[in-house]
C-alpha positions in Angstrom: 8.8 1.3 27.4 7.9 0.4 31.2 5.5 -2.8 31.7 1.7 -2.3 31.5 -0.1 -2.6 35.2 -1.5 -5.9 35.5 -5.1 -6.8 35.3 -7.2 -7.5 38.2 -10.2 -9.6 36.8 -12.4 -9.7 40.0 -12.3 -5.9 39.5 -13.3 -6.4 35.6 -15.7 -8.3 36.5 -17.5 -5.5 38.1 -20.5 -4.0 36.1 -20.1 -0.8 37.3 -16.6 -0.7 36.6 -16.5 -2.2 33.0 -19.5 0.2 31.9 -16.8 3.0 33.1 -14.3 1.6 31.1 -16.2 1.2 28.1 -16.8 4.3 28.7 -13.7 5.9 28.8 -12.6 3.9 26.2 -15.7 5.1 24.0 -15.3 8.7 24.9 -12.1 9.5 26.0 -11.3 11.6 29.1 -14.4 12.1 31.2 -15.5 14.1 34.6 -17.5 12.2 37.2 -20.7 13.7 36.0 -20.5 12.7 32.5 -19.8 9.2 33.9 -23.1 9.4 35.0 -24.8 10.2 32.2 -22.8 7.7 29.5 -23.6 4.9 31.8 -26.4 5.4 33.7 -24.9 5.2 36.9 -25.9 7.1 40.3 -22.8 9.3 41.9 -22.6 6.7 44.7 -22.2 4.1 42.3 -19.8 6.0 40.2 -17.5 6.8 43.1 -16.7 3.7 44.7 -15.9 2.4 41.2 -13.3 4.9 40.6 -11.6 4.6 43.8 -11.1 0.8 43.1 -9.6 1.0 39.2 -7.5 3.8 40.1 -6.2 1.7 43.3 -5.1 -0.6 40.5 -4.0 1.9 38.2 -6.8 0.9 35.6 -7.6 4.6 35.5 -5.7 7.8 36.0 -6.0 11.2 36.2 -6.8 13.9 33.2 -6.8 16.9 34.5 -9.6 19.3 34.5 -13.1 20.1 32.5 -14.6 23.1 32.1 -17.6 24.0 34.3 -19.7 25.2 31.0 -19.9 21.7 29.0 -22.5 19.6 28.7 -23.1 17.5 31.4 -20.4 19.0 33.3 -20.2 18.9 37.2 -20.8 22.7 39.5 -18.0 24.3 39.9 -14.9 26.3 39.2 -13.6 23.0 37.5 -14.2 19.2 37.3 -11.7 16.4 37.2 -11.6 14.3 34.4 -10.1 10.4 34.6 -9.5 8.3 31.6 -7.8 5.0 30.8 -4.0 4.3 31.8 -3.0 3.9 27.8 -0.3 1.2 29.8 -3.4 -1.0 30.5 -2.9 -3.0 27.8 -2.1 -3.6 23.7 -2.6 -4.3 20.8 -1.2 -4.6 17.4 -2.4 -4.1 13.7 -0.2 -5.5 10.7 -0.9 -4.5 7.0 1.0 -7.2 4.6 1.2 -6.6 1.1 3.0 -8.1 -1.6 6.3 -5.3 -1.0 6.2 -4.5 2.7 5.1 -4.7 6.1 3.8 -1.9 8.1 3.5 -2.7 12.3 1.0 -0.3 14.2 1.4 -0.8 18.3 -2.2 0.2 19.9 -3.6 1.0 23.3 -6.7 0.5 25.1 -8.0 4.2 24.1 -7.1 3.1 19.9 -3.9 5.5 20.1 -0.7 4.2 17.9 1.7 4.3 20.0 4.5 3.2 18.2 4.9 2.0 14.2 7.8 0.5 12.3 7.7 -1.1 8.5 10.0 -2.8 6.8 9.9 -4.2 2.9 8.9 -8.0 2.1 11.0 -10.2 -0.1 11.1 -14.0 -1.2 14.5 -14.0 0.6 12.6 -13.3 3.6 10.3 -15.5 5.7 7.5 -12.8 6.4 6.6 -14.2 9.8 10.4 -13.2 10.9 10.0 -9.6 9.6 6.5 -9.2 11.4 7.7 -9.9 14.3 10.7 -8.2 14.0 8.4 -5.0 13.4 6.9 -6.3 16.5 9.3 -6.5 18.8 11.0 -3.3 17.5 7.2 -1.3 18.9 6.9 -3.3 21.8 10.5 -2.8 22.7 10.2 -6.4 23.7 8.6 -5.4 26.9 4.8 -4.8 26.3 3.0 -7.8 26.7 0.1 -8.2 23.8 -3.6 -8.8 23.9 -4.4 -9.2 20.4 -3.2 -8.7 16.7 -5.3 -8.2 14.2 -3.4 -9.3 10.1 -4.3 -7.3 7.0 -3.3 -9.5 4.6 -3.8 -10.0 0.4 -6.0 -12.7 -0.9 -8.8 -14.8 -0.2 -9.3 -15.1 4.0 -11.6 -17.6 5.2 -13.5 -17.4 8.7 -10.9 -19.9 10.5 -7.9 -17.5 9.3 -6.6 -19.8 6.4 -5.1 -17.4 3.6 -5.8 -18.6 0.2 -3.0 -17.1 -2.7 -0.7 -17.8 -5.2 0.8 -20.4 -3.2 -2.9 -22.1 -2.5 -4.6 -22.3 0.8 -2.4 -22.1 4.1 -4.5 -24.3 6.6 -4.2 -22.0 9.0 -0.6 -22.8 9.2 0.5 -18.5 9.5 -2.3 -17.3 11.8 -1.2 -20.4 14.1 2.7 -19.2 13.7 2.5 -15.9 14.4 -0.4 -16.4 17.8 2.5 -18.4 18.9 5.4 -15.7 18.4 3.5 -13.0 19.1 2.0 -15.2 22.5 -1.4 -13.6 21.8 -4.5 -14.8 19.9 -4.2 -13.5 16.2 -7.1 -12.9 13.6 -6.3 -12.7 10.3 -8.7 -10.8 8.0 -8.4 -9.7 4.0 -7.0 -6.1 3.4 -9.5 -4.6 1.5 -12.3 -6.3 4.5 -10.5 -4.2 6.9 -10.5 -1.1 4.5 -14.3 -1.1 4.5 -14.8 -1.5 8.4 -12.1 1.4 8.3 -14.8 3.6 6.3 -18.3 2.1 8.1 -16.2 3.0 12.0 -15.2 6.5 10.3 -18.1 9.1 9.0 -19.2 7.3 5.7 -20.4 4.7 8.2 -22.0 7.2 9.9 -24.1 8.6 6.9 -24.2 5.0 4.8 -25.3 1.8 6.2 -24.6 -0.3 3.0 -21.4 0.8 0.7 -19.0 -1.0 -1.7 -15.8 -0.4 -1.7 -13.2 -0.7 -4.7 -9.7 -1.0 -3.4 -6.6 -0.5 -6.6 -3.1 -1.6 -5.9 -1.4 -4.6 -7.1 -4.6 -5.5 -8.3 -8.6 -4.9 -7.5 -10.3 -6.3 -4.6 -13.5 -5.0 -3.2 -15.4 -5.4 -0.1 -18.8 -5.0 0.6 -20.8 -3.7 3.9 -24.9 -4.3 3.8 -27.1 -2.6 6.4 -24.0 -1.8 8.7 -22.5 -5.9 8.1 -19.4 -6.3 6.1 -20.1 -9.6 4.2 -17.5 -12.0 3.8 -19.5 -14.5 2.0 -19.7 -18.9 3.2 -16.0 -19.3 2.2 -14.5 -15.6 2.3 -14.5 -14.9 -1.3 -17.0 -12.0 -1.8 -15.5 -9.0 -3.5 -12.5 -11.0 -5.4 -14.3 -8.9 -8.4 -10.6 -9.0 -10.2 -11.9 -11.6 -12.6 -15.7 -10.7 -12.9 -17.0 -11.0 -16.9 -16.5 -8.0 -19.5 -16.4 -7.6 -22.7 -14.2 -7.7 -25.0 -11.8 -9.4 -22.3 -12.2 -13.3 -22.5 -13.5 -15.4 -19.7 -11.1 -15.2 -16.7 -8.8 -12.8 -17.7 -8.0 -9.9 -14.8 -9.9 -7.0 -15.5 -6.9 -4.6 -14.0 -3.7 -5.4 -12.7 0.5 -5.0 -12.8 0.1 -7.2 -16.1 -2.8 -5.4 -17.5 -0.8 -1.7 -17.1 1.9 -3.2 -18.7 0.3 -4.7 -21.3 -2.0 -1.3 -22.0 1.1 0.7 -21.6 2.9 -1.1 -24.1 -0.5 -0.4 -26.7 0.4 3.4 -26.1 3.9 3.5 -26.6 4.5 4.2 -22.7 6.9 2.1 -20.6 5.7 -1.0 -19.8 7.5 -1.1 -16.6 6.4 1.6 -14.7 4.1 1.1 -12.3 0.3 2.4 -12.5 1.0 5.0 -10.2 3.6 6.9 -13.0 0.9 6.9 -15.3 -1.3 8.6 -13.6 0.6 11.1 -13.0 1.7 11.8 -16.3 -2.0 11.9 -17.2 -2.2 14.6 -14.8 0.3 16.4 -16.6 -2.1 16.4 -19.7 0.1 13.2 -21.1 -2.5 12.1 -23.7 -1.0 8.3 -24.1 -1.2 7.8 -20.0 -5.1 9.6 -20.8 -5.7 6.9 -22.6 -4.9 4.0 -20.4 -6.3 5.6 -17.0 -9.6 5.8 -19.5 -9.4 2.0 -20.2 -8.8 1.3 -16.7 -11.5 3.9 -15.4 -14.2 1.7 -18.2 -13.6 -1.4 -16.7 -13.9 -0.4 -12.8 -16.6 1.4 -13.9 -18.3 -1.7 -15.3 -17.7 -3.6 -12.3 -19.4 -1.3 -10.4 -22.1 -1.5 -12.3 -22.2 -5.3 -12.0 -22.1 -5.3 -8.4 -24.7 -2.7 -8.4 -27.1 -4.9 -10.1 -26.6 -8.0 -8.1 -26.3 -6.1 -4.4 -27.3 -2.5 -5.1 -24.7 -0.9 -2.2 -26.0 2.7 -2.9 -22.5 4.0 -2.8 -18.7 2.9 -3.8 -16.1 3.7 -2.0 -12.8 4.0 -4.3 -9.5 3.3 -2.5 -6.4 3.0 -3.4 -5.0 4.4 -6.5 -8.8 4.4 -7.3 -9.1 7.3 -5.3 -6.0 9.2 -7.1 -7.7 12.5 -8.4 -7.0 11.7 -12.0 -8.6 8.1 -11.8 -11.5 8.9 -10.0 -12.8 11.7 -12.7 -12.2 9.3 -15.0 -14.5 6.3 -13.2 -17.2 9.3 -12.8 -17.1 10.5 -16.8 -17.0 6.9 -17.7 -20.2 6.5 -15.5 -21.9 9.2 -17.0 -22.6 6.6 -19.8 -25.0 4.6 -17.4 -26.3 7.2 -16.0 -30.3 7.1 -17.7 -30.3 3.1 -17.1 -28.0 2.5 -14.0 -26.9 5.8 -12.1 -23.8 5.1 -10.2 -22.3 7.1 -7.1 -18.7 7.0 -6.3 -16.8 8.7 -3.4 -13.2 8.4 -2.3 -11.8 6.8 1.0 -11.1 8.9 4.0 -7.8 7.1 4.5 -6.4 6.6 1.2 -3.9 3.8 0.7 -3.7 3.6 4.3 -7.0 2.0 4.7 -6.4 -1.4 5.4 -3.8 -0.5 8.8 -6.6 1.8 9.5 -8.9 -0.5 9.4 -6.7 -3.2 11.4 -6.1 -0.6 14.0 -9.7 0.0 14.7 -9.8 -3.6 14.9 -6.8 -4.3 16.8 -8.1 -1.8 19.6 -12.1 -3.4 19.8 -10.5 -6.8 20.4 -7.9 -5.3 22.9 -10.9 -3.7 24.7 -12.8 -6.4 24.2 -9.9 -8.3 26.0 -9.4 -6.4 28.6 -13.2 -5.4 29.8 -15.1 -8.8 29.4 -12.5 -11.7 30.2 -14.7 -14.0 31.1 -17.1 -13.4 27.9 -13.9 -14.3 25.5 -13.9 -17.8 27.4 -17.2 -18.9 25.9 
């Protein structure tokens, strides 16, 4: 992979020329006259512009428009521009408690490269990221930004707070200095949700819940178009909320909780939830009965949560969203429905959610890098 062009902040520092760029990055390939009308700019101030960030390669060529679109200039054909995708990069990591999955991201949000890799206690995580890294980059592409999908409690400063106890910081501050770019670490499920409000849901819902189901339950919650973290960055750790007949501070789903409700069934404790699910699509009636259990208690959650923040909509992710568990959520719902209704969709992204979300991330700080240098400096 040949070395990104190198930036030229006096030219960044150019109104004209960053409102082109956000534009192109906001848009994607555009003709002179759409230009124009995305950033309000006159022809001769569009022109000049152009000639300068293509001089430095900031900008290159996209071949032609038709004459019939909207805003498009006279003509048998207009020429469109749009960004170098070797301006600059980014990269978005989703951790879990198995793997590792490595997204490498350009200026216009387009993966250019992925690897992944599985996580071990043998294996110093830090080491395989930036493995994973290096193995997208090709060692060669210098990085912007990296934005960290990660399990467990995240705090505004980036500390990570698991089994192990908080982190002070100590991998956000290790991998910044690997990776040699600034690194923001944010919770998995967090980055789900700004996946769903940058994708059409955000488009049609301004405040949403969503329920994410792997390893265990995590939720995340976005109010009039903010996702909330809360003071210390432990809104949505619902994995412990209050229900009856559990007892106080027991999880309410979970790898232990399967097992435990296989077991009560006469299913095998060790498979994973996902195995049972599918046997209840088969028409298994023991697996039935634990994706109902399960389907009860996410189903009380949400109504908790609706009561205390009333998001209007839950998102289910996951193996929430699995086809099998999310009829079960919405028959188990229609319970509440006379005192409490409750309205559930799925995730446009599935278990891919969080990298989603980290990509989308990754590529606004990247821009964000790249187009207003001097505003990161304050």
């Amino acid at each position: 992979m040949a070395r990104p062009p190198a930036r030229t902040p006096s030219t960044l520092r150019t109104p004209n020329a960053k409102a082109i760029l956000e534009a192109l990055a906001r848009r994607g390939p555009l003709t002179r006259a759409q230009l124009m009308h995305q950033t309000g700019l006159s022809r001769g101030a569009v022109a000049p512009s152009l000639r300068s960030l293509e001089s430095r390669d900031l900008i290159v060529s996209a071949g032609t428009a038709s004459p019939s679109g909207e805003h498009a200039a006279k003509g048998p054909a207009a020429m469109r521009v749009a960004l170098n995708p070797r301006l600059g990069f980014a990269v978005a990591v989703h951790l879990d408690h198995h793997d590792a999955h490595v997204a490498l991201v350009d200026a216009t949000g387009a993966v250019r490269a992925e690897a992944h890799a599985p996580l071990s206690a043998a294996y110093d995580r830090l080491d395989v990221i930036t493995a994973l890294i290096e193995e997208c980059t090709g060692g060669v592409a210098p990085l912007h930004a990296a934005v960290v999908a990660a399990p467990g409690i995240v705090t505004r400063d980036g500390e990570i707070r698991d089994d192990s106890g908080p982190d002070g910081g100590a991998f956000r501050a290790a991998l910044a200095e690997r990776v040699g770019c600034p690194v923001r670490i944010e919770n998995d499920v967090s980055l789900a949700a700004l996946a769903e409000l940058a994708g059409e849901l955000g488009t049609q819902h301004s405040s949403f819940a969503l329920l994410l189901l792997d390893g265990g339950l995590g939720a995340a919650f976005v109010l009039d178009g903010v996702l909330r973290r809360g003071a210390s960055g432990m809104a949505g750790e619902v994995q412990y909320l209050p229900q009856t007949p559990l007892p106080l501070g027991a999880p309410v789903v979970g790898e232990v909780v399967t097992a435990d409700l296989a077991s009560g069934v006469g299913r095998d404790p060790s498979l994973p939830l996902l195995a049972h699910l599918e046997a209840a699509a088969t028409g298994d009636p023991a697996a039935h009965s634990m994706i109902s259990e399960i389907a009860r208690r996410l189903t009380v959650v949400a109504g908790t949560v609706s009561l205390v923040i009333d998001p209007g909509i839950f998102v289910l992710a996951g193996l929430a969203a699995h086809p099998v568990m999310f009829d079960a959520i919405q028959h188990a719902a229609q319970a509440w429905e006379e005192r409490l209704p409750l309205r559930f969709t799925t995730s446009a992204f599935g278990r891919e959610a969080p990298l989603v979300g980290a990509v989308h991330e990754a590529t606004v700080e990247l821009q964000a890098a790249l187009f207003s240098p001097d505003d990161r400096k304050h």
